[in-house]
C-alpha positions as CSV (number, residue, x, y, z in Angstrom):
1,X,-15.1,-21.3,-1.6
2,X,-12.4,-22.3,0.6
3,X,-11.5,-22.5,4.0
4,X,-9.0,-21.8,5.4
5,X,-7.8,-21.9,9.6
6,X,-5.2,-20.4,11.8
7,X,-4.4,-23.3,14.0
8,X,-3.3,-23.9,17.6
9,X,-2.0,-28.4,17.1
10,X,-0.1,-30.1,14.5
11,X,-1.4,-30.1,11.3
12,X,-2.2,-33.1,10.6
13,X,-5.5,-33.2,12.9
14,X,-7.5,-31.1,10.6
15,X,-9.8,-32.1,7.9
16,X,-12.0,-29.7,5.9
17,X,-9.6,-27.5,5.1
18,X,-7.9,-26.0,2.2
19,X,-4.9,-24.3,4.0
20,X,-3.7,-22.9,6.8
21,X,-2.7,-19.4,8.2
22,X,1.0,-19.4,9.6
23,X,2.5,-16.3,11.8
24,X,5.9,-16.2,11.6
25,X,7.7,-15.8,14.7
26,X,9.5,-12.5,15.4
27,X,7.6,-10.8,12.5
28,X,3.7,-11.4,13.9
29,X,1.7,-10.0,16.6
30,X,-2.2,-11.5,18.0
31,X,-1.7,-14.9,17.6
32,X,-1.6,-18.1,20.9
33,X,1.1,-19.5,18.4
34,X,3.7,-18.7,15.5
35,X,6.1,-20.8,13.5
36,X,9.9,-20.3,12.4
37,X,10.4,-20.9,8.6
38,X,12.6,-24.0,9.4
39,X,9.3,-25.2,11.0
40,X,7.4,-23.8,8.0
41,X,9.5,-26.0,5.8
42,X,8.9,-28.9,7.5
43,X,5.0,-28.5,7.3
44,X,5.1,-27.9,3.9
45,X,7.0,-31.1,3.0
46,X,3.3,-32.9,4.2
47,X,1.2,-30.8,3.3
48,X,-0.4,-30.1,-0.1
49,X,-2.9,-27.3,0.7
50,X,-2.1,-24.2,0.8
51,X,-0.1,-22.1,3.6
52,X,-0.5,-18.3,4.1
53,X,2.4,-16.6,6.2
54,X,1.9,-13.2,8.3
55,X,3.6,-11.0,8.9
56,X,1.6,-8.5,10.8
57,X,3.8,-6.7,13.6
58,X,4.7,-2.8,12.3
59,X,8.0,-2.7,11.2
60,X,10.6,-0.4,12.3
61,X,13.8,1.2,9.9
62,X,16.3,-1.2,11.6
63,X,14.0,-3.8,10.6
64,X,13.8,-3.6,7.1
65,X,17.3,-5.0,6.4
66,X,16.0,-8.6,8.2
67,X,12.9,-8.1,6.9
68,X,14.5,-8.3,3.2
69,X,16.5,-11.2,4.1
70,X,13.1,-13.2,5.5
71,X,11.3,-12.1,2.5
72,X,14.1,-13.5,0.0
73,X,13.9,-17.0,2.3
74,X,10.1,-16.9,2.1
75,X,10.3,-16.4,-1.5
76,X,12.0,-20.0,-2.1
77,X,9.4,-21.7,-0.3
78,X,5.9,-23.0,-2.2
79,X,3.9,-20.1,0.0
80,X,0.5,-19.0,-1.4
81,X,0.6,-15.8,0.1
82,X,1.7,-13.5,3.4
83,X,-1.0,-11.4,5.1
84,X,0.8,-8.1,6.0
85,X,-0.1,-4.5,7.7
86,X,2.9,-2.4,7.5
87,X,3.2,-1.2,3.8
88,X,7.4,-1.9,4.0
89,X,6.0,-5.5,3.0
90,X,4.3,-4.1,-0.2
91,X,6.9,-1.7,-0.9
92,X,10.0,-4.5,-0.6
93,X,8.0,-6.7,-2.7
94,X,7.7,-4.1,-5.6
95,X,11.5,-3.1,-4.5
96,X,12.8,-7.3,-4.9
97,X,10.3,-8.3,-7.9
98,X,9.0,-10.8,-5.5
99,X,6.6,-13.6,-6.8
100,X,5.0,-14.5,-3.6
101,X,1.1,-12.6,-3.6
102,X,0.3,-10.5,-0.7
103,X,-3.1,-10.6,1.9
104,X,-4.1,-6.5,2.6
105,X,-4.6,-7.4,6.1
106,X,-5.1,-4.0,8.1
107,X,-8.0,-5.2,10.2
108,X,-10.0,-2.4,10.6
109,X,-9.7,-0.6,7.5
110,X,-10.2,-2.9,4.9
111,X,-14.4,-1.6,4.1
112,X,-14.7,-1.1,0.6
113,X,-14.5,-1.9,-2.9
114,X,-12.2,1.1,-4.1
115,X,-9.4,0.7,-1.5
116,X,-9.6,-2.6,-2.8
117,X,-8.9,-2.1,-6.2
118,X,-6.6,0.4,-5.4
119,X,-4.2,-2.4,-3.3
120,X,-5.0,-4.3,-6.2
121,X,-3.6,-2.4,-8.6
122,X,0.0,-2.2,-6.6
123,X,-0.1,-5.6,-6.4
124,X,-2.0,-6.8,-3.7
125,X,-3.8,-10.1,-5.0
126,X,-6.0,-10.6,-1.7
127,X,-8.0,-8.9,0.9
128,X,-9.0,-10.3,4.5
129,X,-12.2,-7.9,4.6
130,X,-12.7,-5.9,8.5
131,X,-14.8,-8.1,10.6
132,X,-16.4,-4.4,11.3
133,X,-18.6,-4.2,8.2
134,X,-22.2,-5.7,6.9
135,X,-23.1,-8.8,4.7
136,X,-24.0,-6.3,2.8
137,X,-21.0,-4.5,2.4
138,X,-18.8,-8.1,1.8
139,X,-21.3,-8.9,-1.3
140,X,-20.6,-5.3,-2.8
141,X,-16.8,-6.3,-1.9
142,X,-16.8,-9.3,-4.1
143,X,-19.2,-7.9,-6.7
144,X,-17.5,-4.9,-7.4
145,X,-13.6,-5.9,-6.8
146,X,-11.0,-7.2,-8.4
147,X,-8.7,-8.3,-5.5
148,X,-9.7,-11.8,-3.7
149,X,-11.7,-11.4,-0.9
150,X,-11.3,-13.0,2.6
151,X,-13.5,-13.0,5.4
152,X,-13.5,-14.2,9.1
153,X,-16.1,-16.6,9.6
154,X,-15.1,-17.5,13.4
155,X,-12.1,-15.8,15.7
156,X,-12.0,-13.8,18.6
157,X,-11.8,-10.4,17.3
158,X,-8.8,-8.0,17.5
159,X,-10.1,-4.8,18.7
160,X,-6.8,-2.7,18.9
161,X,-3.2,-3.3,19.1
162,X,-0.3,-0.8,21.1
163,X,3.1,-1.0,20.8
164,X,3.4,-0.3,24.5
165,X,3.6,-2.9,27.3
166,X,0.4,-1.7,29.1
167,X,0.3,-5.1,31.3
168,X,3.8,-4.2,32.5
169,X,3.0,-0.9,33.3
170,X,-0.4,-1.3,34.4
171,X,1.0,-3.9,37.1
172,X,4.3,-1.4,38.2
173,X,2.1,1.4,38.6
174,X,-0.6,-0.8,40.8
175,X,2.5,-2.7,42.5
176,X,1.0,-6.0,41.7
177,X,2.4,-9.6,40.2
178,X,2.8,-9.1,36.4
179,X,1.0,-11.0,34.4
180,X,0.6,-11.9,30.5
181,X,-2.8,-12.0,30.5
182,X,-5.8,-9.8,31.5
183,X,-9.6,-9.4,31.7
184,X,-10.8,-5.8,31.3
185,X,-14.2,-4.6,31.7
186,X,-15.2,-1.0,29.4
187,X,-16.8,1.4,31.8
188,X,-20.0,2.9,29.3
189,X,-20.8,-0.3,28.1
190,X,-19.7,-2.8,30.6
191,X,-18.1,-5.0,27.3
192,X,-15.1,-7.6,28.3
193,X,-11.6,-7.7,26.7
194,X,-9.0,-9.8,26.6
195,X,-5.4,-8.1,26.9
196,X,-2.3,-10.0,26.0
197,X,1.4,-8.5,26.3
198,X,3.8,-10.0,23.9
199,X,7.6,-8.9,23.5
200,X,6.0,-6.1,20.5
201,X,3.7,-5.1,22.2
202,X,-0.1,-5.2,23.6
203,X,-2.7,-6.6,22.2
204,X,-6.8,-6.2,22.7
205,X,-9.6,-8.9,21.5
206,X,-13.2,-8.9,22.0
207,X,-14.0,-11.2,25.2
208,X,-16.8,-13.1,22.8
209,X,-16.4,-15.5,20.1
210,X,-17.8,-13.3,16.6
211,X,-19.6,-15.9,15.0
212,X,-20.4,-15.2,11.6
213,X,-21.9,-18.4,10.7
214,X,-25.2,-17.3,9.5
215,X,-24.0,-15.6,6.5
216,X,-22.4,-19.1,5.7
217,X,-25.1,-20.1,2.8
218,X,-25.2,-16.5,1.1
219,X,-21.1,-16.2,0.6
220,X,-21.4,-19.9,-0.9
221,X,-23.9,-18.7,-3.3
222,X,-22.0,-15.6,-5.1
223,X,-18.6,-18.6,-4.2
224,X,-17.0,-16.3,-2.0
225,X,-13.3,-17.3,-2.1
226,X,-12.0,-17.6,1.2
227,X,-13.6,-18.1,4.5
228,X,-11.2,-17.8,7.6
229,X,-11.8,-19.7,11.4
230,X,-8.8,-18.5,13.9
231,X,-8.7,-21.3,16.8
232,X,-7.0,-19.0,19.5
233,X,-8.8,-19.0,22.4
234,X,-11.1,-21.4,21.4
235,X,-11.3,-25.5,22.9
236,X,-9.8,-27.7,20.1
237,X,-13.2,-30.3,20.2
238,X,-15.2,-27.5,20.0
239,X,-13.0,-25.7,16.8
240,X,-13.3,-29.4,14.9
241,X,-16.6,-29.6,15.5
242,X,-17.2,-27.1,13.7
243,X,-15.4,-28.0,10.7
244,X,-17.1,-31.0,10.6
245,X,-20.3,-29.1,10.6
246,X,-19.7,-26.2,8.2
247,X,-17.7,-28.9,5.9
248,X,-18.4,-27.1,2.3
249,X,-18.4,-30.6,0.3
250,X,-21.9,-31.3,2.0
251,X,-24.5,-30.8,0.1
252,X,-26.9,-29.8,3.0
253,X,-27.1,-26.3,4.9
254,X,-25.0,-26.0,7.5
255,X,-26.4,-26.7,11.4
256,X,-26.2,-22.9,12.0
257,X,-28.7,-23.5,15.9
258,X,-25.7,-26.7,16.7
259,X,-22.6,-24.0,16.0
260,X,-24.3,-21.1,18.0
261,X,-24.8,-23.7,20.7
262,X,-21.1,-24.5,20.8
263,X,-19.4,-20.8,20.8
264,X,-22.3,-18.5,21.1
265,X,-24.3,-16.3,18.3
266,X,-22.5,-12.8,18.9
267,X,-22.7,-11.5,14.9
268,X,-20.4,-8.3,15.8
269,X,-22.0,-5.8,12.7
270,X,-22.7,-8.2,10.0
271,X,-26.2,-7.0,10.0
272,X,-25.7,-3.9,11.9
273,X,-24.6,-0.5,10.0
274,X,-22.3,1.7,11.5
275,X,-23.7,5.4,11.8
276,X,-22.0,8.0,12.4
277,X,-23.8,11.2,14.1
278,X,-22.6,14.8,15.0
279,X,-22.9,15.3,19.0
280,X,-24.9,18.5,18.7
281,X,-23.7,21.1,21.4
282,X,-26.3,21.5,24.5
């Protein structure tokens, strides 16, 4: 099993790891920080673990051309893979008989075995499963499929994402100071968000670290490949803490009780199903 982090300082501070997740700046979307492939470069010349790009931000018919031209740059550098939504990633890669593997990384649609196998057979080598599905549901994953599973151990979640600049127009319509950030509260069930407004758009997390740390023991088991902690949001003592603790070279269970102490115990629907009922009429 490996781990693998999105991270928010240099490099270099991290131990425990066995890569890192990169956004690349102008083609991502949810992330406190991206990187430019000259940057990207750099990193890898000290770095001998492996680096995922992403590319997650939809892409748009005047973007395929520089799209190409990234993807043909990307393709000289020693990258493991890019985690991508919009299917223009898969389809240039078939298009340019690229080498570099792709991450299915669609967030909340990514729930079963049979969607994917079928990314797997077009080429898609890995998966990062939806944080919106059970333990359950992740073992059958990596029982019963061939593509490489990931999963998000630790993050705050992204709920939903707009193309719109709802911050911007939330703050003209209210004539009030804009601002990047907001806090909302959902009227039925009184749950927090986070809002962030970036030049592509808006973006919507859970207001609670999803800590998924109790199912750490039963992915190392069936070795569950990849295991994903996204610092956004979260202090930097606190996020290398806990990669001291959840270190997979120990041979000792991890101190779930010390983790939950640090960022909370909030397990999203790893042990919850959802059910879906028909609203009978009154």
């Amino acid at each position: 099993m490996k781990i693998l982090i999105k991270p928010t300082k240099k490099i270099e501070e991290y131990q425990n790891i066995d890569g890192v997740i990169l956004p690349l700046r102008d083609y991502s979307i949810d992330y406190e920080t991206d990187y430019t492939l000259e940057e990207i470069l750099e990193i890898q010349k000290h770095f001998d673990k492996e680096i995922f790009l992403v590319i997650n931000r939809m892409i748009f018919n005047q973007d395929i051309e520089s799209l190409r031209r990234v993807l043909l740059e990307i393709e000289q550098l020693k990258i493991t893979g890019i985690f991508f939504y919009d299917l223009a990633l898969l389809k240039l890669k078939q298009e340019l008989n690229l080498k570099t593997d792709l991450v299915w990384n669609a967030t909340h649609m990514i729930t079963n075995y049979k969607t994917c196998n079928y990314y797997y057979n077009r080429g898609v080598k890995y998966a990062c499963l939806s944080n919106e599905i059970t333990l359950k549901e992740i073992l059958e994953i990596k029982e019963k499929s061939k593509i490489i599973p990931m999963f998000t151990m630790i993050s705050y979640p992204i709920v939903a994402t707009s193309k719109r600049k709802l911050i911007t127009n939330y703050h003209k319509m209210h004539s009030l100071e804009n601002k990047e950030y907001l806090e909302v509260e959902e009227r039925l069930t009184k749950e927090k968000y986070l809002v962030q407004e970036t030049k592509f758009g808006t973006v919507f997390k859970y207001a609670k670290i999803l800590n998924h740390i109790e199912a750490l023991e039963q992915l190392k088991k069936v070795d569950f490949s990849y295991l994903i902690l996204i610092e956004d949001g979260i202090d930097h003592h606190i996020f290398q803490r806990i990669l001291t603790i959840i270190d997979k070279n120990k041979k000792e269970n991890a101190k779930v009780d010390e983790i939950y102490d640090l960022i909370g115990n909030s397990t999203g629907f790893l042990n919850k199903e959802t059910i879906y009922r028909v609203k009978k009429d009154e």
